[in-house]
Phi, psi and omega in degrees: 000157201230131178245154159239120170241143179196154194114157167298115206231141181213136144238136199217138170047035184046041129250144189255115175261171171213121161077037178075358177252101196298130212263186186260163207274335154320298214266348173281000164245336173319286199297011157273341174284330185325114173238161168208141181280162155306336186286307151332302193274331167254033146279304202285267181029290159254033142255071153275182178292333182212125177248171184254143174238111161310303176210176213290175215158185155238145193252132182327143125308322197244340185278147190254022134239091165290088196266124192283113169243054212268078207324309203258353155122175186178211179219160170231176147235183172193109196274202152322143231221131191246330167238148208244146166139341174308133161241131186242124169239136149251130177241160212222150212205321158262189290164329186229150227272120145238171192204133175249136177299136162260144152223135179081049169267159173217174181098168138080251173245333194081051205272177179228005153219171173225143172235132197244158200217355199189143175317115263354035159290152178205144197242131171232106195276151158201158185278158153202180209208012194270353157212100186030063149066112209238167114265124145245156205251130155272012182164133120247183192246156189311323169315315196292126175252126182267115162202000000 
């Protein structure tokens, strides 16, 4: 059996709470069985949270930022979404004009590219799975043009 613990752990006055509810001395040795591999720690690891996209390209599905720093301006992608509930932000850096290919949007124009033109434009996604894996679009920054 596999537990996932996760939340705010406080100790005080040699009780330990978690998410504010003081937990029992049963589920506080649970957490001394707590072991992690090395293997375990460099998967989380090599998921991070925020990737840089340099030159043209795909942009990660599962990292939930992306930041464009694509000096002379380009193209991107962003394929489809595999799972549904990922919230995805892009951001832009640069000055010069890129446009990123979408696939499978909804929301919005339902547009199939966004072209970001100026330094902190941004596009904001979350997935779905409710017809073969959508982005819908939750934002954009006033720069950003959808077609």
């Amino acid at each position: 059996m596999t537990s996932h613990v996760s939340g705010d752990f406080n100790v005080l006055s040699g009780n330990v709470s978690h998410n504010g509810s003081v937990m029992s001395k049963t589920d506080v040795d649970k957490l001394h069985a707590i072991t992690v591999t090395a293997a375990a720690i460099n998967a989380a690891a090599s998921n991070p949270a925020t990737e840089t996209i340099t030159a043209a390209g795909a942009c990660s599905v599962t990292v939930p930022v992306s930041i464009i720093t694509i000096a002379a301006g380009g193209a991107i992608t962003l394929a489809a979404p595999t799972v549904a509930g990922l919230s995805k932000v892009i951001v832009s850096t640069n000055t010069q004009s890129v446009t990123l290919a979408l696939t499978n949007c909804t929301g919005g124009t339902a547009a199939t590219t966004a072209t970001f033109a100026h330094a902190g434009d941004s596009l904001s996604l979350i997935s779905t799975l409710a017809s073969s894996g959508k982005w819908l679009i939750t934002g954009q920054g006033v720069s950003v043009v959808l077609s």
